[in-house]
C-alpha positions as CSV (number, residue, x, y, z in Angstrom):
1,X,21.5,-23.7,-6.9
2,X,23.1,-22.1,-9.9
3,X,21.1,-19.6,-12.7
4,X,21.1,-22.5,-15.2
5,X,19.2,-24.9,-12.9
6,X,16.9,-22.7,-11.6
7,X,15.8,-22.3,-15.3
8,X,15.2,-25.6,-16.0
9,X,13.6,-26.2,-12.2
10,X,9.0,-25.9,-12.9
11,X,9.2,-25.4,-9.0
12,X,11.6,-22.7,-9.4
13,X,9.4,-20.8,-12.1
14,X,5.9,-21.7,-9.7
15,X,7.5,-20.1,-7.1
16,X,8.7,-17.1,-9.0
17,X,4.9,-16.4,-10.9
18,X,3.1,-17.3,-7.5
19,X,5.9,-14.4,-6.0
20,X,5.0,-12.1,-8.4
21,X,1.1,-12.2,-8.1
22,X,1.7,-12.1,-4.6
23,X,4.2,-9.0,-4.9
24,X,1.9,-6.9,-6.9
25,X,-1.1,-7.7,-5.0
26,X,1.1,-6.0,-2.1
27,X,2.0,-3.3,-3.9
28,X,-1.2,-2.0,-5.1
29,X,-1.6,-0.4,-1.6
30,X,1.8,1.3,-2.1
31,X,0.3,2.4,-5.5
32,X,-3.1,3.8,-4.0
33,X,-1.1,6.0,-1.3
34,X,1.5,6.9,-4.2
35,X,-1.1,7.9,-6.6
36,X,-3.4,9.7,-4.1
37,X,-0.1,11.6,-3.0
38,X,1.2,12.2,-5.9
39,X,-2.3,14.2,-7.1
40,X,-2.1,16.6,-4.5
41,X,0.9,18.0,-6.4
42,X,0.9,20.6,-9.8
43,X,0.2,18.4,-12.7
44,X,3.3,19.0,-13.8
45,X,5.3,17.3,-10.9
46,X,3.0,14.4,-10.5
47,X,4.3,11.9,-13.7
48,X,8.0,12.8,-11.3
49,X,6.8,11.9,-8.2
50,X,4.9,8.5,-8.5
51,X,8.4,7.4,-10.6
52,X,11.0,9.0,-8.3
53,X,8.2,7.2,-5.7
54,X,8.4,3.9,-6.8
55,X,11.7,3.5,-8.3
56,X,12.8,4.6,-4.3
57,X,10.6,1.6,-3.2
58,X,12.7,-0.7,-6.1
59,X,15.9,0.8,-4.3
60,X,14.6,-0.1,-0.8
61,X,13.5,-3.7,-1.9
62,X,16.5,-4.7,-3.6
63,X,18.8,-3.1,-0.5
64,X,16.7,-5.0,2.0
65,X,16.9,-8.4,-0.4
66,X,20.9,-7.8,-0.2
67,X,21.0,-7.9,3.8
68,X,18.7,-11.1,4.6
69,X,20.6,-11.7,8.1
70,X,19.3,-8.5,8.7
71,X,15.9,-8.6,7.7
72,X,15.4,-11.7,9.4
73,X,16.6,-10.3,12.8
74,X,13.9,-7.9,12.3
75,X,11.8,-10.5,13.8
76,X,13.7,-11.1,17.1
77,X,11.9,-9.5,19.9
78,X,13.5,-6.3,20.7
79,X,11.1,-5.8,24.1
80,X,8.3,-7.2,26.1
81,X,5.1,-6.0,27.8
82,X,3.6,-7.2,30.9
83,X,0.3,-8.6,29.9
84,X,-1.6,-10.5,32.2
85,X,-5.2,-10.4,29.8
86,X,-6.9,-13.0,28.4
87,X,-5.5,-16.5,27.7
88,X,-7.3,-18.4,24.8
89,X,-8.3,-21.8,24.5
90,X,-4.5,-23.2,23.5
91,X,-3.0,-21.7,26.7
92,X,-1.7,-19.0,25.3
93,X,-2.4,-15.1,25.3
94,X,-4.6,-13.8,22.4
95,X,-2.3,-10.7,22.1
96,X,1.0,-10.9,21.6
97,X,3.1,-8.0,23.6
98,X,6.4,-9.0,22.1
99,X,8.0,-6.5,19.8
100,X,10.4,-6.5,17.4
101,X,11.6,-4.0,15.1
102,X,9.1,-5.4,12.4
103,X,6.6,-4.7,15.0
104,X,7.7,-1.1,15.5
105,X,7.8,-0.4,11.9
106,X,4.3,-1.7,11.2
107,X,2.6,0.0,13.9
108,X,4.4,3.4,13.3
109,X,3.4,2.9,9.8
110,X,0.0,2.0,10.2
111,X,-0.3,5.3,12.2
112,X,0.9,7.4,9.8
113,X,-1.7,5.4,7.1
114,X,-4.1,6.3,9.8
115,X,-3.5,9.8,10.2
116,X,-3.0,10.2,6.9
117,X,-6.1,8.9,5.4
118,X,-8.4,11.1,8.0
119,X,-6.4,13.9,7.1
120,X,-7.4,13.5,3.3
121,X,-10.7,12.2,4.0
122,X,-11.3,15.4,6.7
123,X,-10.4,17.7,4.0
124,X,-12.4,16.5,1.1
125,X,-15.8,16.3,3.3
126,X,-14.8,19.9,4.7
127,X,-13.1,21.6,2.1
128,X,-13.9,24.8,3.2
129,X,-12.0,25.0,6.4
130,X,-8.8,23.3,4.2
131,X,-9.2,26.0,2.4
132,X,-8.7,28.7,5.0
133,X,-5.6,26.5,5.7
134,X,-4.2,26.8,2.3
135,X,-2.7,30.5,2.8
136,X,-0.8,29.5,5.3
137,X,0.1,26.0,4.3
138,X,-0.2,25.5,0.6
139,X,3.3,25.6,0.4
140,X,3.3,22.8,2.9
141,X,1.1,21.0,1.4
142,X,1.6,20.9,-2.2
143,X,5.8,21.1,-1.6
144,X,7.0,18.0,-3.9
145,X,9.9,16.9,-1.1
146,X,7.2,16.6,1.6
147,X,5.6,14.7,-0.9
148,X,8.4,12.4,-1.8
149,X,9.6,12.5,2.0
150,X,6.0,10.8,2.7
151,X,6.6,8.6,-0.3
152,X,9.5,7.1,1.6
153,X,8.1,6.7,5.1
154,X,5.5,4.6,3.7
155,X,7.9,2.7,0.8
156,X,9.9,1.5,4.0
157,X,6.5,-0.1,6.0
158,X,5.6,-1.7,2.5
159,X,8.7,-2.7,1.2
160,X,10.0,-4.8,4.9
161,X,6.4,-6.5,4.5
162,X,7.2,-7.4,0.7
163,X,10.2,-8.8,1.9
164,X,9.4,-10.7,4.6
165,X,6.7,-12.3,2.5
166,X,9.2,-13.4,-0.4
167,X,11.6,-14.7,2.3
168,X,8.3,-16.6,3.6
169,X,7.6,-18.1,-0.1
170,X,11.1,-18.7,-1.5
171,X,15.0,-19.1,0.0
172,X,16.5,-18.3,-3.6
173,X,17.4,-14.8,-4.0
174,X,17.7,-15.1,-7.5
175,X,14.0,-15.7,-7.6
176,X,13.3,-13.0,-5.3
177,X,15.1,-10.6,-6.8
178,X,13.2,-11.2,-10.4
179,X,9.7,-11.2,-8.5
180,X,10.8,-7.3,-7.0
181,X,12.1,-6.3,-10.2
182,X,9.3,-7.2,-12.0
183,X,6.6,-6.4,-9.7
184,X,8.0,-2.6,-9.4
185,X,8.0,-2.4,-13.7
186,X,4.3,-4.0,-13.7
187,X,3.8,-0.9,-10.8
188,X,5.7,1.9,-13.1
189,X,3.4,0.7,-15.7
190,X,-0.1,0.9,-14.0
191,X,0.7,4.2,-12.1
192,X,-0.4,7.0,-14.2
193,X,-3.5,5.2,-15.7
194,X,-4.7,4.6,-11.8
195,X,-3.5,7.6,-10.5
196,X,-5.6,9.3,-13.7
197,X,-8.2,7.2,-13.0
198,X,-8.4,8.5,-9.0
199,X,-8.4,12.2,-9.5
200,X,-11.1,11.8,-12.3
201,X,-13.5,9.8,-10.2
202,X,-14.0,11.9,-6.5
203,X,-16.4,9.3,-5.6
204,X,-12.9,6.3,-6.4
205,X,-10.8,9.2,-4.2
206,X,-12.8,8.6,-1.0
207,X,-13.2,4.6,-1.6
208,X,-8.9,4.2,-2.1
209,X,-8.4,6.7,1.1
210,X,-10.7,4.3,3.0
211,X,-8.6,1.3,2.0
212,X,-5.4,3.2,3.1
213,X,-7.7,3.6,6.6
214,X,-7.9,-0.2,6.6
215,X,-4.8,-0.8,5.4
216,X,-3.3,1.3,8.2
217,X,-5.6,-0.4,10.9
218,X,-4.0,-3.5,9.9
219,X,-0.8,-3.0,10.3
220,X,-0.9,-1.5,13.4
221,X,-3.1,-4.7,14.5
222,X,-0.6,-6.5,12.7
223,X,2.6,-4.9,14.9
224,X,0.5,-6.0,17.9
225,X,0.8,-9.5,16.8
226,X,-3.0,-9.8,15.8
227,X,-2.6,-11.4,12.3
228,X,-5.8,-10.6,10.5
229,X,-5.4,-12.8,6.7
230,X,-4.7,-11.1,3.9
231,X,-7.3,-13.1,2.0
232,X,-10.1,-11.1,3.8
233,X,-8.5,-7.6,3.3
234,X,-8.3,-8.0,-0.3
235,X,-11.8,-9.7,-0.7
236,X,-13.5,-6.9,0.6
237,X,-11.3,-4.2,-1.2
238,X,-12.3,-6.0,-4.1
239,X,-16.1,-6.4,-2.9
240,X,-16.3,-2.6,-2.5
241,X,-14.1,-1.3,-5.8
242,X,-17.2,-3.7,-7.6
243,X,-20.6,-2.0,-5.6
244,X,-18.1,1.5,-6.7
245,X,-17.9,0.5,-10.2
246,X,-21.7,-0.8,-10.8
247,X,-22.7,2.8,-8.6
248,X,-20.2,4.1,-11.6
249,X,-22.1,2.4,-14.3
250,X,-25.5,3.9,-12.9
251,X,-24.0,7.3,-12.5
252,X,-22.8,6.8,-16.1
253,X,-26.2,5.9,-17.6
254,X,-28.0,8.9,-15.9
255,X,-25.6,11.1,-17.0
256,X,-26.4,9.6,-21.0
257,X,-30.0,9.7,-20.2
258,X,-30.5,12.8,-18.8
259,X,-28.2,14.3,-22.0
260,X,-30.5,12.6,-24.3
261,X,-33.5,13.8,-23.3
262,X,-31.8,17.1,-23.3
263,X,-31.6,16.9,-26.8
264,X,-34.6,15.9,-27.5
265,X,-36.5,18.7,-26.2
């Protein structure tokens, strides 16, 4: 099908919008790990980073979109495990022990969510023995090529999933190619204001490192062949970012009313 049809095809342009609000949906767990990243760094480097960041995961997406062959052997089992567990009610075992390279990517992924997330959720409930770590490893930690090095490990897990869900939705690569391009402008766009948003609210820090946690968990249940819907995963990110907003709002109030009556003794 040529540009001008697709145009002038509604399917064509459903597909395309129902591509992008799946797109950014999946990227606003590349944007959390990004933005909590990317604030570990001087304030000076971190505006660099989350663009340098992102515009990487626009480079991986658009490579991976230009080798589908490839991207669909992904799925082709690269190995089996013996499994002789439990057999559901269809005949068939409830884990899968098939892997392919998908597989392998997800779960290594998900473990480096996983370690990652305890890492930064160790050190903000125990800051005083990150601390004592600092002299030796500051450099370490706050070095902005680790940082974009980390970047990149995680770009790769998210961007194969994007991928892999376009090529699910759509076979037109014109289409997918739009969705990527704009989802990762829509992404360059939201950064700063969320990753600002984050480091101003400590309480916001620990809630996005416990979705990475999640996040993580899932995809290495996911590499195991343990599908757990999206649907739920979003509902109850977006069930707990409300309880932290209205706890927000509370905070907010006591904060005005305590100030007030302040000033009026």
């Amino acid at each position: 099908m040529d540009i001008v049809a697709l145009l002038s095809d509604p399917a064509a342009w459903a597909a395309l919008i129902t591509l992008i609000v799946m797109e950014v949906v999946l990227g606003i767990d590349n944007l959390i790990f990004i933005s909590i990243l990317s604030n570990k760094l001087p304030e000076h480097q971190r505006t660099k980073a989350r663009r340098i960041g992102i515009s990487l995961a626009l480079v991986m997406r658009l490579g991976l979109l230009s080798t589908l062959a490839f991207i669909v052997g992904m799925t082709q089992t690269v190995f089996s495990l013996p499994w002789q567990g439990m057999i559901g009610q269809d005949g068939k075992p409830i884990f899968e022990l098939d892997f392919s390279w998908r597989d392998i990517i997800l779960i290594s992924g998900g473990l480096f969510l996983v370690w990652k997330a305890t890492t930064e959720i160790h050190e903000k409930v125990d800051p005083h023995e990150t601390d004592t770590l600092l002299d030796v490893k500051g450099k370490v930690i706050t070095n902005f090529g680790t940082a974009i090095f980390q970047i990149i490990l995680l770009d790769i897990v998210f961007s194969i999933d994007s991928i892999l869900t376009a090529i699910g939705m759509t076979d037109q690569l014109p289409i997918m190619i739009t969705a990527v391009v704009i989802t990762v402008i829509i992404m360059l766009i939201a950064a700063d204001p969320l990753a600002n948003f984050i480091n101003n609210n400590p309480t916001v820090v620990m809630l996005a490192l416990g979705f990475l946690l999640m996040i993580g968990a899932i995809l290495i249940a996911d590499g195991f062949g343990v599908h757990v819907p999206k649907g739920y995963i979003y509902a109850a990110m977006a069930f707990s970012a409300g309880v932290e907003a209205l706890n927000m709002m509370v905070r907010r109030r006591q904060l005005r009313k305590a100030a007030e009556d302040d000033a009026s003794h």
